[in-house]
C-alpha positions in Angstrom: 49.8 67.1 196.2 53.1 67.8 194.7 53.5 64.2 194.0 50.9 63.6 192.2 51.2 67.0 190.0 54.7 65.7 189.3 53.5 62.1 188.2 50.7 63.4 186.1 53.5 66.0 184.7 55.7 62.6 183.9 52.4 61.0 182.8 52.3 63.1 179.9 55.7 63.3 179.1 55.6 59.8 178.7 52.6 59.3 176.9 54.2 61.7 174.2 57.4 60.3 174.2 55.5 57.0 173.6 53.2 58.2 170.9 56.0 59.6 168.6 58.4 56.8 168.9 55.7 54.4 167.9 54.9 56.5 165.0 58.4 56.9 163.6 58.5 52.9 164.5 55.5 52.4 162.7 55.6 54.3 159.9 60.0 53.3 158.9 58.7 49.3 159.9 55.6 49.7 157.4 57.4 51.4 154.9 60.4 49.0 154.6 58.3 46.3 154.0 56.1 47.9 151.7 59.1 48.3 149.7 60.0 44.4 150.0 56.5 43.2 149.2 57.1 45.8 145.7 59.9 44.4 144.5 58.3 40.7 145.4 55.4 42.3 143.3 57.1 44.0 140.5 56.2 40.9 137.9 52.6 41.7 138.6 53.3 45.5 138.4 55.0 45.0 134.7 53.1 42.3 133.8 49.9 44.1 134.1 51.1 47.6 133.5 49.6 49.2 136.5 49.9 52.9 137.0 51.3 54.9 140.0 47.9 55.0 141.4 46.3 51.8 141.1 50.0 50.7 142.8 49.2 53.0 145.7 45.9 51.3 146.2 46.9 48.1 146.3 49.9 48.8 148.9 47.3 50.4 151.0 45.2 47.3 150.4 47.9 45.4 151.8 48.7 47.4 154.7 45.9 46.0 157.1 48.1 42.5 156.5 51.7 43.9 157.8 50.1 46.1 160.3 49.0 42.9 162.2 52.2 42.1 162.8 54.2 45.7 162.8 51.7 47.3 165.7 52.9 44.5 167.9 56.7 45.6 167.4 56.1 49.1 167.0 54.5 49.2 170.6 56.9 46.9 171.8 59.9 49.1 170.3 57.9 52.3 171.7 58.0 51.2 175.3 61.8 49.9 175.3 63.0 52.4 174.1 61.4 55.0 175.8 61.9 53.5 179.7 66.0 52.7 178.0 66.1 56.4 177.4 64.8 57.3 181.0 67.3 54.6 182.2 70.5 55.3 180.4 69.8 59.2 181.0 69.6 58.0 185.0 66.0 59.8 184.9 64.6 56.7 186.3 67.4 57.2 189.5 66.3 60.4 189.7 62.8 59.6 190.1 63.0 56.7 192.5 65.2 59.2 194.8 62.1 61.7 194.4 59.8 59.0 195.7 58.3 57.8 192.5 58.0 54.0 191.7 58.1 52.1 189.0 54.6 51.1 189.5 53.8 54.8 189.4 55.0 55.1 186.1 53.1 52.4 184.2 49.7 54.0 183.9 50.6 56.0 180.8 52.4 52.7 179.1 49.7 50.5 179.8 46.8 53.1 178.1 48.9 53.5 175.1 49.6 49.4 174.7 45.8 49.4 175.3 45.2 51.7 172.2 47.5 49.8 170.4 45.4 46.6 171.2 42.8 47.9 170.3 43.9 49.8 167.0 45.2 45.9 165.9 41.5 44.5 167.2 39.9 47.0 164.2 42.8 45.3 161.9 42.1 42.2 163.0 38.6 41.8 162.6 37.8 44.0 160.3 40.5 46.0 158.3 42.3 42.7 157.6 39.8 40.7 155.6 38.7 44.0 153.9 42.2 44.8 152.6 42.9 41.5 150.8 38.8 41.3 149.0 39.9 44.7 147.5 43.5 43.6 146.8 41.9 40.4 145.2 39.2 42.3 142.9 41.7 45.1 142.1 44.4 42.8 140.6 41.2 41.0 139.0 39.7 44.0 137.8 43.5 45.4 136.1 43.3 42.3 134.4 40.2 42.1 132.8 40.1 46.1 131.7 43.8 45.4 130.6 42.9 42.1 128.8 40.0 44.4 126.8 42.4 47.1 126.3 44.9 44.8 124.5 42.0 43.4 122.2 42.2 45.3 119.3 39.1 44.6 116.8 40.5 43.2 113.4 43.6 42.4 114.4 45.7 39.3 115.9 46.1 39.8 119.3 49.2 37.7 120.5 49.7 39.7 123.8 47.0 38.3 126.1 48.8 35.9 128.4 50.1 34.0 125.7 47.1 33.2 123.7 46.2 34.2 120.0 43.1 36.3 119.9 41.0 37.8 116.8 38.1 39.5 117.1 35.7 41.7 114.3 33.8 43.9 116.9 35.1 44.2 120.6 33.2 46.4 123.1 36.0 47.6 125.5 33.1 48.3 128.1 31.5 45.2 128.6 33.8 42.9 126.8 31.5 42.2 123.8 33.5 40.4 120.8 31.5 39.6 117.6 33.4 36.7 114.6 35.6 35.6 117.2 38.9 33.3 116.4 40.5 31.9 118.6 43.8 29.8 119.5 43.9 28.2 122.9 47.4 26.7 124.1 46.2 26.6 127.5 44.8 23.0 127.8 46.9 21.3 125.2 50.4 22.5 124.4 50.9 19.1 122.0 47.6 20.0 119.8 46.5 23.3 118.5 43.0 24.3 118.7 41.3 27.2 117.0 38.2 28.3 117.9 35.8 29.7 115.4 32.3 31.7 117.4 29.8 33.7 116.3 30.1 36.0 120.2 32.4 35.7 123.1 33.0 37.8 125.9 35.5 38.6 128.5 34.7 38.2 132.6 36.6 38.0 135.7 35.5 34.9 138.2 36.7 36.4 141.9 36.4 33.0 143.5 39.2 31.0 141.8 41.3 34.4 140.9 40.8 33.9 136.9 40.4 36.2 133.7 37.5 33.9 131.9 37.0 33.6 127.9 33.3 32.7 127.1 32.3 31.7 123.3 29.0 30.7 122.4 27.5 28.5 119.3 31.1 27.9 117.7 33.3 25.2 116.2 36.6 23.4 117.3 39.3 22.8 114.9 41.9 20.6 116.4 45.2 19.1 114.5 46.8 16.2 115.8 49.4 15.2 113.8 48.1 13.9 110.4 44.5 13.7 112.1 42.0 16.2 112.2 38.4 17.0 114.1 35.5 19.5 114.3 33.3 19.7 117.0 30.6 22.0 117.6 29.8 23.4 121.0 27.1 25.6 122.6 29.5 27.2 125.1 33.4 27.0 125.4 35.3 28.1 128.7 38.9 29.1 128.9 40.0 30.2 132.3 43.3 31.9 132.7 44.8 31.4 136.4 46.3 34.6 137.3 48.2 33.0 140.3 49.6 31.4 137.6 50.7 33.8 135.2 52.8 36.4 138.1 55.1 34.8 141.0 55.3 35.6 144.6 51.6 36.5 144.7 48.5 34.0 145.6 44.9 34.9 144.0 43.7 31.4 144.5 41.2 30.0 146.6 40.2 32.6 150.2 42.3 30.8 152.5 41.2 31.5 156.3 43.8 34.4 156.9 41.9 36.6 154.1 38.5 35.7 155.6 36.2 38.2 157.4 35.4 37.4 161.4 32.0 36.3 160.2 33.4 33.9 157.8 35.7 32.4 160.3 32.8 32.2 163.2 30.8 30.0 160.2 33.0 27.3 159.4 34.0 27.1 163.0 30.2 26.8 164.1 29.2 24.6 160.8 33.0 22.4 160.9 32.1 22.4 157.2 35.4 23.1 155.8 36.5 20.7 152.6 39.1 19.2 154.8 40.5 18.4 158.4 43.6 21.0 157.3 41.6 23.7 156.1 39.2 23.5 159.3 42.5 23.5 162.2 43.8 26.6 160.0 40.2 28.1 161.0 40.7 27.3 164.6 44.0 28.3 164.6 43.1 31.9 162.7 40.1 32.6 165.1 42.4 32.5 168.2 45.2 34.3 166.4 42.8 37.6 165.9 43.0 38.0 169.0 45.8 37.0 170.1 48.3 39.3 168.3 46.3 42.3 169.4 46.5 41.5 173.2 50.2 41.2 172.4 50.6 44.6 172.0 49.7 44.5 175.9 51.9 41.6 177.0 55.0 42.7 175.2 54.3 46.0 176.6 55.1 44.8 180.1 57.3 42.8 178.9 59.4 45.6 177.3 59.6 47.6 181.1 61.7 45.7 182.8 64.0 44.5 179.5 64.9 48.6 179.4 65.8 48.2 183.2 67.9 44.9 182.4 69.7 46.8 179.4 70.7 49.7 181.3 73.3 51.9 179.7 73.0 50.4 176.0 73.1 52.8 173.5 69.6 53.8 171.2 70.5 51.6 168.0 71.6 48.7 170.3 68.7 48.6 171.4 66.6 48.7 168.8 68.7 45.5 167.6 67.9 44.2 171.3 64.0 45.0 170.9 64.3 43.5 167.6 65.9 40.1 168.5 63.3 39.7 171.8 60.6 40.0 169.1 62.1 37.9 167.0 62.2 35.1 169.9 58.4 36.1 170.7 57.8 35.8 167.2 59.1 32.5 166.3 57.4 30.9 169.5 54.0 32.3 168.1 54.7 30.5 164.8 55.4 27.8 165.9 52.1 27.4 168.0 50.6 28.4 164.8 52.1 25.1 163.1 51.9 23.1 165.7 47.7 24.5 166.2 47.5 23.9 162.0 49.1 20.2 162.2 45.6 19.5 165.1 48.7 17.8 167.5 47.7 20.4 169.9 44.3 22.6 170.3 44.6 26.2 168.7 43.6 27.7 171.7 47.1 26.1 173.7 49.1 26.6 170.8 48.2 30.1 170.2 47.8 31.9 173.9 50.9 30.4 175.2 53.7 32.3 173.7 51.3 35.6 175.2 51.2 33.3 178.6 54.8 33.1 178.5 56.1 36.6 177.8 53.2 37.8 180.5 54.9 35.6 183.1 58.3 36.5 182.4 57.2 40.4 182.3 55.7 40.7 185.4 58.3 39.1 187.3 60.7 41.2 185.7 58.7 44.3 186.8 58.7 42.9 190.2 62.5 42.6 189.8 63.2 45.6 188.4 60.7 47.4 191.4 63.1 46.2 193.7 66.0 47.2 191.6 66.8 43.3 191.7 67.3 43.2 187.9 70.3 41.8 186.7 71.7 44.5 184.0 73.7 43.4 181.0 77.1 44.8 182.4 76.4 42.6 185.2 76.1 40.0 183.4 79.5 40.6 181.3 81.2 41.0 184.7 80.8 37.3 185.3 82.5 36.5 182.7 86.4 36.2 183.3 87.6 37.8 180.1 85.3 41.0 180.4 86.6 40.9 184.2 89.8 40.5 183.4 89.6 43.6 180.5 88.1 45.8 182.7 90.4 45.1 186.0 93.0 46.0 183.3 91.3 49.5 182.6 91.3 50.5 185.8 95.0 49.7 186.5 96.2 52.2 183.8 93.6 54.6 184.6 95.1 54.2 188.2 99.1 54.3 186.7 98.2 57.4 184.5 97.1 59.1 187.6 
C-alpha cells in the first residue's frame, strides 16, 4: 500500500515535471524559428506592406508546419531531461534503494509521449494542410487588396510589381477599372506593349499563386523597332507570379506536404498524379503523417535510458546531447524521405525504419539501464588513456595535499 501511494505520488511529480519542460521546450523551439522563417520572410513582409496583424496570422498559419517537427523534440527534450535531472540529483538511486524500478516509473512518460502523439496526429492530418490553404490565400488576398489599393483612378500607377498602370474609374471593392491603359513588360522585355480597354478587373487565381489582370474588348499596340502592330482582342490575360516577385517563399503549385489527408488518400487510391515524382512524394507523405507523430513515442523511450547513459552531465549539456541524438534521428528520417521520393525503396521501408531503429535501440537500453548495465559517459572517458591518466593525476595531489 505504501508503495503504490509513493509511486502514484512520483507519478505526478513526473507527469508535471514533464508537462512544463515540454512547454518551455515547445514554446523557446517554436519561437526561435518563427523568428528565422521572419527574417527569411521579411521581402514578402515589405514588399507587400503587411501590418502587425495580418503578420501574426500568417505566423500562426505557419505554425501547424514547424510544430510537426518541434513536438517530436520537445517531447524528446522533455523526457531527457527530466529522468537526467532525477539521475544527476541521485533521485533515481534513491528510489531503486526504496524498491522502485525503472519500469515502475514509465507509466507517466509513456501517457504524456502518447498525448504528444496524438497532439502531432491533429497537426498531421488536419492542422497541417489547413495552415498552409490559409497562409496561401492570405498572401493572395494581401496582394490583390494591396494591388487595388495602389491603383489610383486617373493617375499612372508605376508601383504594381513593375508594371505601368492607368485607369479612369477603379472600384477598390471588386476591382472594377473603366478606360484602362495599360503597359505590360511581363511577357516581352525587348518590345513594349500598351494596352488600350474599354473594362479590366483585378482577381487572384489560388491554384498557381498569381495576382491576374483581365481586359476585355481592347487593342494591342506593340513597337518593335521601326515596326509597328495593332491587334484587337476580346480578352487579354496577364498573370503576375507571386513566387516570383518575393524569395524564400513558394506559392506555386499544392505540392503533397500542403495537401489535406483526403487529398493524399486520392491520388494514392487514383495513382493519377502528373508524374512518377509527384506520385512517390505522395507515398512517401502519407507514411510520414504518421510517422513523425508515433515518434514522439519512440524517442520517448528512447530518451529513458540516454538520461541513465549521461549520468552526471550538467542541464545545458544536455540539452546539446538531446539536441545532437535528434539531429542523428532526424537526418536518418530524411534520408528515408529521399531515398522513399527517388521510388529506389518503398515509402513504407524508407519511412518506418529510422522509428524501427530508435525503438530497438530504446528498449534495449531500458533493459540496460533496469539492470543498471548502462555504460555512463564517465565510463566511457575512463577508457580512454588520457582521461585515465588526468584523472589518476587528480587523485594523487588530492592524496599529497592531504
Amino acid at each position: 500500500m505504501v508503495n503504490f501511494f509513493h509511486v502514484t505520488l512520483i507519478q505526478r511529480s513526473l507527469a508535471r515535471d514533464l508537462a512544463q519542460t515540454f512547454l518551455l521546450c515547445l514554446v523557446s523551439l517554436l519561437t526561435l524559428i518563427l523568428i528565422g522563417r521572419g527574417v527569411q520572410l521579411s521581402d514578402l513582409f515589405f514588399g507587400l506592406e503587411i501590418g502587425f496583424l495580418d503578420a501574426i496570422s500568417l505566423f500562426v498559419y505557419l505554425t501547424p508546419f514547424f510544430m510537426l517537427i518541434i513536438v517530436p523534440l520537445s517531447c524528446m527534450l522533455s523526457v531527457f531531461l527530466t529522468f537526467l535531472r532525477l539521475s544527476t540529483d541521485r533521485e533515481m538511486v534513491a528510489l531503486r534503494a526504496g524498491g522502485i524500478s525503472l519500469y515502475q516509473l514509465l507509466p507517466a512518460p509513456l501517457l504524456f509521449c502518447l498525448l504528444c502523439a496524438l497532439l502531432n496526429t491533429v497537426i498531421s492530418l488536419y492542422g497541417l494542410s489547413w495552415g498552409m490553404n490559409e497562409f496561401r490565400t492570405t498572401i493572395l488576398d494581401i496582394a490583390n487588396k494591396r494591388a487595388r489599393i495602389v491603383i489610383q483612378p486617373g493617375v499612372f500607377n508605376q508601383d504594381i510589381f513593375g508594371l505601368t498602370l492607368f485607369a479612369r474609374q477603379v472600384d477598390p471593392q471588386t476591382g472594377e477599372m473603366r478606360q484602362v491603359i495599360f503597359e505590360d513588360r511581363t511577357r516581352d522585355r525587348q518590345n513594349r506593349i500598351t494596352i488600350l480597354a474599354p473594362s479590366g478587373s483585378i482577381t487572384t487565381d489560388n491554384a498557381t499563386a498569381s495576382l491576374v489582370f483581365r481586359l476585355q474588348n481592347g487593342h494591342i499596340y506593340r513597337a518593335d523597332g521601326q515596326q509597328f502592330g495593332i491587334l484587337d482582342f476580346d480578352e487579354y490575360i496577364v498573370r503576375l507570379d507571386l513566387a516570383s516577385l518575393f524569395k524564400n517563399i513558394d506559392l506555386g503549385d499544392v505540392r503533397p506536404k500542403e495537401m489535406s489527408w483526403d487529398d493524399l488518400v486520392r491520388y494514392y487510391r487514383e495513382r493519377n498524379g502528373p508524374s512518377e515524382r509527384f506520385q512517390a512524394k505522395v507515398d512517401v507523405e502519407l507514411h510520414k503523417r504518421w510517422a513523425l507523430p508515433l515518434a514522439c513515442i519512440v524517442l520517448g523511450i528512447f530518451a529513458v535510458p540516454l538520461a541513465s547513459a549521461f549520468e552526471g552531465v550538467r542541464r545545458q549539456m544536455g540539452v546539446v546531447l538531446s539536441l545532437i541524438m535528434f539531429l542523428a534521428y532526424y537526418s536518418v528520417f530524411s534520408l528515408g524521405i529521399s531515398i522513399g521520393e527517388s521510388g529506389r525503396i518503398p515509402a513504407w521501408i524508407s519511412l518506418w525504419v529510422p522509428n524501427l531503429l530508435f525503438l530497438v535501440l530504446g528498449l534495449i537500453g531500458l533493459y540496460l539501464a533496469v539492470h543498471e548495465r548502462t555504460p555512463t559517459w564517465r565510463g566511457l572517458l575512463m577508457r580512454l588513456p588520457f582521461y585515465r591518466r588526468k584523472i589518476e593525476a587528480t587523485e594523487h595531489r588530492e592524496e599529497d595535499a592531504s
